[in-house]
ZAMARGU-4260 file (C-alpha; in steps of 0.2 Angstrom, whole numbers, plus 5000, padded with zeros to 4 digits):
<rodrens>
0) 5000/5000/5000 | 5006/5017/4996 | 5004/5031/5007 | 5012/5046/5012 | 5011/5057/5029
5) 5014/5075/5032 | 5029/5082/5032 | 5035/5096/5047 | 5053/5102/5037 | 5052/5099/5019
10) 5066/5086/5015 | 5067/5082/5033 | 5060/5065/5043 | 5061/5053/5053 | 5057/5034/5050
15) 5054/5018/5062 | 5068/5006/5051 | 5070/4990/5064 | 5062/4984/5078 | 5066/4969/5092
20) 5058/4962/5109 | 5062/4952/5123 | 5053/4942/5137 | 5058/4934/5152 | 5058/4915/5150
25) 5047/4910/5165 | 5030/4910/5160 | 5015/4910/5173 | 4998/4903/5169 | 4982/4907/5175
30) 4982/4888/5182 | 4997/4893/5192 | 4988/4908/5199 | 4973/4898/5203 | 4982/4888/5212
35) 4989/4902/5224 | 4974/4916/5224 | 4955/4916/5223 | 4953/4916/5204 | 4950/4903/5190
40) 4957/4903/5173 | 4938/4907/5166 | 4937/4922/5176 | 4954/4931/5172 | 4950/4926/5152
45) 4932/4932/5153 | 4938/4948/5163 | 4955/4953/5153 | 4959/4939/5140 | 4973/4934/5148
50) 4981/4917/5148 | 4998/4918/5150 | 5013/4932/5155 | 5031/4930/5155 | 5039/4935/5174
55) 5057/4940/5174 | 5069/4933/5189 | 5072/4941/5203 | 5092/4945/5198 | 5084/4952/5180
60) 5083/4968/5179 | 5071/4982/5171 | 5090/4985/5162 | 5094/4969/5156 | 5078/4966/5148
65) 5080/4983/5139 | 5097/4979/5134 | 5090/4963/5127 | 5077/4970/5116 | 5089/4985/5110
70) 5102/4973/5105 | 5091/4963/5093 | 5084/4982/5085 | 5101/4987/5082 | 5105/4970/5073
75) 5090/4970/5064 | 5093/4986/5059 | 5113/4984/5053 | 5119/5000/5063 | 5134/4998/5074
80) 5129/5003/5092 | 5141/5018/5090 | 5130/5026/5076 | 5116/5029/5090 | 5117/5048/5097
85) 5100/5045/5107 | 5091/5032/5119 | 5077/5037/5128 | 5069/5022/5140 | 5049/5024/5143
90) 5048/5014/5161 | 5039/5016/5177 | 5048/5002/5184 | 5064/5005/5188 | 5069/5001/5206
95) 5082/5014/5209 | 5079/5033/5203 | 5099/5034/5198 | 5107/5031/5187 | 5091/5032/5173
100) 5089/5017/5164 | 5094/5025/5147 | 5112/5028/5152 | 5114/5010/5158 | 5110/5003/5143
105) 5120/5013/5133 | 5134/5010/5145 | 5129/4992/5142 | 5130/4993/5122 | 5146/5004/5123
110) 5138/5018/5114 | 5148/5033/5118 | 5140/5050/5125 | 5122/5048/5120 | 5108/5059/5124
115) 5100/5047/5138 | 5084/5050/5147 | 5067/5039/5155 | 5052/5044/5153 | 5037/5040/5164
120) 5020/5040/5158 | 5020/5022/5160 | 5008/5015/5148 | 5007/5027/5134 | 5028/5029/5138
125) 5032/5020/5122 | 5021/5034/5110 | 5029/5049/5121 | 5046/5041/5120 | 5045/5038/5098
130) 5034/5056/5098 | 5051/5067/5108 | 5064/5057/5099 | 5055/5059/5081 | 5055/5076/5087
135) 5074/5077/5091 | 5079/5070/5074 | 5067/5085/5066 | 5076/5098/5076 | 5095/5090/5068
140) 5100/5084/5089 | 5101/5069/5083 | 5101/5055/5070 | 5099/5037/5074 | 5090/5033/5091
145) 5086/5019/5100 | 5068/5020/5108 | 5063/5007/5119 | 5048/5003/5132 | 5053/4991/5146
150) 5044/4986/5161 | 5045/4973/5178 | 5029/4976/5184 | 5031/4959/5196 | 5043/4971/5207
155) 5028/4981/5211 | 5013/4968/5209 | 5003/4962/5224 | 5003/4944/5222 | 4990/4942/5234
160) 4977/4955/5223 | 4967/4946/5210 | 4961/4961/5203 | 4978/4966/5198 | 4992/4951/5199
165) 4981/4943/5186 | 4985/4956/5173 | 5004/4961/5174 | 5018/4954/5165 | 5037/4957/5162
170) 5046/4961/5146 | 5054/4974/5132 | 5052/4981/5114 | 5064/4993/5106 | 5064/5003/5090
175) 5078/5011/5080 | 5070/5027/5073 | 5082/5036/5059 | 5083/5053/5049 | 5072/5051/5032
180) 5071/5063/5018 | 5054/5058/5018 | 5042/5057/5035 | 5038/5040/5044 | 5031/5046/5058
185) 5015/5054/5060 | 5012/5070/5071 | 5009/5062/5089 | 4993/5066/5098 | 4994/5067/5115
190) 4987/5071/5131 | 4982/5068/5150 | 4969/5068/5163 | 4976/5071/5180 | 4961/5074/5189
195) 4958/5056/5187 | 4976/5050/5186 | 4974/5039/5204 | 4963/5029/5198 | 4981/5018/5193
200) 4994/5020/5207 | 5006/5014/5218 | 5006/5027/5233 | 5023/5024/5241 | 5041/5018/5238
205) 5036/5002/5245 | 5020/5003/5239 | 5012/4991/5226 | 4999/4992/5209 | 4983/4997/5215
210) 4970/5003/5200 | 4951/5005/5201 | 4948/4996/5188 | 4929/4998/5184 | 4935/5019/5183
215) 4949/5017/5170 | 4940/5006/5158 | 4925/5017/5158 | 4938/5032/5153 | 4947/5019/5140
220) 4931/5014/5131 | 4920/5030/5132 | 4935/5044/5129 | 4950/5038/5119 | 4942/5032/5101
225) 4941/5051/5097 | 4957/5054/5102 | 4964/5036/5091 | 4952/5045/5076 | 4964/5061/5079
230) 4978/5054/5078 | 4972/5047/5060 | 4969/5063/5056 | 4981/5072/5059 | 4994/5059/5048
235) 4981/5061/5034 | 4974/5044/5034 | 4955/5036/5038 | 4955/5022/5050 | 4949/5010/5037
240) 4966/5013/5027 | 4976/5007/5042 | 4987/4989/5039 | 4985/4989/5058 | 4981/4994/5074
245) 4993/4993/5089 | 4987/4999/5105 | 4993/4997/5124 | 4987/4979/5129 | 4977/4985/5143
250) 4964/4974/5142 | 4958/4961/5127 | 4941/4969/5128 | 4947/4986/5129 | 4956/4984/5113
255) 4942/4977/5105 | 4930/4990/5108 | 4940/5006/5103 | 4946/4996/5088 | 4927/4990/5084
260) 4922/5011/5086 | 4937/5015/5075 | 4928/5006/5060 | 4947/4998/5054 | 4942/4988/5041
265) 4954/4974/5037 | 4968/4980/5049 | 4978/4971/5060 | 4973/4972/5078 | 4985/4966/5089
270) 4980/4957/5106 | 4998/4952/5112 | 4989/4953/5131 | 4981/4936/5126 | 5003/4928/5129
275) 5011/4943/5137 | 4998/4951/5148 | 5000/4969/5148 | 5017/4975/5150 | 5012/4994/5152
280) 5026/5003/5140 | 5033/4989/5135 | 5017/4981/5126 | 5016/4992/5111 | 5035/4989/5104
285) 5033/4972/5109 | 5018/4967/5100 | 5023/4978/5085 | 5039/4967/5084 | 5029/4951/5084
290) 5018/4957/5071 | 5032/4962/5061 | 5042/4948/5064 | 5028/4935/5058 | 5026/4945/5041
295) 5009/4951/5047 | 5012/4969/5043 | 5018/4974/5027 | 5032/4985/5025 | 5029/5002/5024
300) 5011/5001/5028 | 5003/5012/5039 | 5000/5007/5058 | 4990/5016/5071 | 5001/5018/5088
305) 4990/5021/5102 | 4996/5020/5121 | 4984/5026/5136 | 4985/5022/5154 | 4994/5027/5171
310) 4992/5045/5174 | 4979/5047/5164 | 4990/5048/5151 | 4988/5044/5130 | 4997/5048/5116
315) 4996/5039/5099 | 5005/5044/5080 | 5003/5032/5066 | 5020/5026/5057 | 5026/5017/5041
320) 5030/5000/5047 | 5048/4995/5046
</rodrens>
């Protein structure tokens, strides 16, 4: 399919051009959680769609597992480590405030003086993170970034809370995003609601997930279709047009209302949760990977990116897939 998105600075873009993921090889069941906690395999399916999510040891780290993704993008994209000049980290699971986890994987990768920062908006994290390193490569700061959305949620799950140890799952997706004479990257649509940002929390260092759940998918099923439409709009393209549709893997019945109100036609919709669980920044590289990596997305067709959650934050842009 041929298509083309707006462009900022004429002669002047960015482009996703590789992708990779990674996830923890211990995978939990819903039977395994059965057998610990008040809850039964039909329950957690009928409730969020998951059956499966991927835990990461205690020694691995929110690092590791970023590394690990990063280094199967950069491979896949046939840059040296030392042509990256940016990594930015969308996480809001990192155990310790310092050093950022951006600067340890480039430490790890031996790339040399990067621009490194997180950023926390935990499950739209991945859109924010693509949308401020698109927009770096615009303004000439840099050229070849490595964008990468990883999460362990198990550090900060209650084990003993059904309504939230059934959802949460541990892993990584990465992106190399490049300069392009010709745009890639839709403008990003963005946004947050604060006054009802506690609805998702964890109140204190030692605190764990709490969410009311009923609250946040009334707001993901009533408000953020619109803002999907918008971000359609805004990359000059109608939802039906879309080779897929990749958003945050909240919930398998969230994702299939707002893709059912977005009228998408033949599109892709991607429902990772189903395997993975959600992974809050993690699950929208992640899932996009998998798609790619099975062949299911053309290249250079246009896919919808749509991340909402924690805060309440959301952000989406649609892209040429890699």
């Amino acid at each position: 399919m041929s298509f083309s998105l707006p462009t900022i600075l004429p002669g002047r873009g960015a482009r996703v051009v590789a992708l990779g993921h990674y996830q923890p090889s211990r995978i939990v069941t819903n039977a395994e959680l059965s057998s610990r906690i008040d809850t039964t395999d039909e329950w957690i399916r009928s409730r969020v769609g998951v059956r499966t999510r991927h835990i990461a040891a205690p020694e691995e780290s929110v690092t590791d597992m970023a590394t690990a993704a990063a280094v199967k993008a950069l491979e896949a994209s046939g840059l040296a480590a030392s042509a990256i000049d940016l990594v930015t980290v969308a996480t809001c699971t990192p155990v310790i405030p310092l050093p950022n986890v951006a600067t340890q994987v480039a430490a790890a990768l031996h790339i040399n003086a990067p621009a490194a920062y997180d950023i926390n908006t935990a499950c739209s994290g991945f859109s924010y993170a693509l949308a401020t390193a698109h927009h770096a490569i615009l303004a000439g700061s840099a050229r070849h970034a490595l964008v990468i959305g990883a999460e362990k949620l198990s550090d900060w799950t209650d084990w003993n809370d059904r309504t939230t140890c059934v959802i949460f799952g541990d892993g990584a997706g990465a992106a190399v995003v490049s300069a392009s004479d010709t745009e890639g990257i839709g403008p990003v649509v963005w946004g947050s609601d604060g006054v009802q940002g506690s609805t998702l929390r964890v109140e204190s260092r030692d605190g764990k997930i709490q969410q009311d759940g009923q609250k946040v998918f009334r707001w993901a099923t009533s408000s953020l279709a619109p803002i999907a439409m918008s971000a359609c709009k805004q990359a000059g393209i109608e939802p039906a047009e879309l080779a897929a549709f990749i958003p945050h893997q909240a919930n398998v019945r969230i994702v299939d209302l707002i893709a059912g109100k977005l009228g998408l036609g033949a599109a892709v919709v991607a429902r990772d949760i189903i395997e993975s669980g959600n992974t809050s920044s993690a699950s929208i590289p992640m899932a996009l990977s998998k798609l790619t990596e099975q062949r299911q997305i053309p290249s250079g067709a246009p896919v919808l990116l749509f991340g909402f959650g924690g805060g309440l934050t959301y952000a989406g842009q649609v892209i040429a897939s890699p």
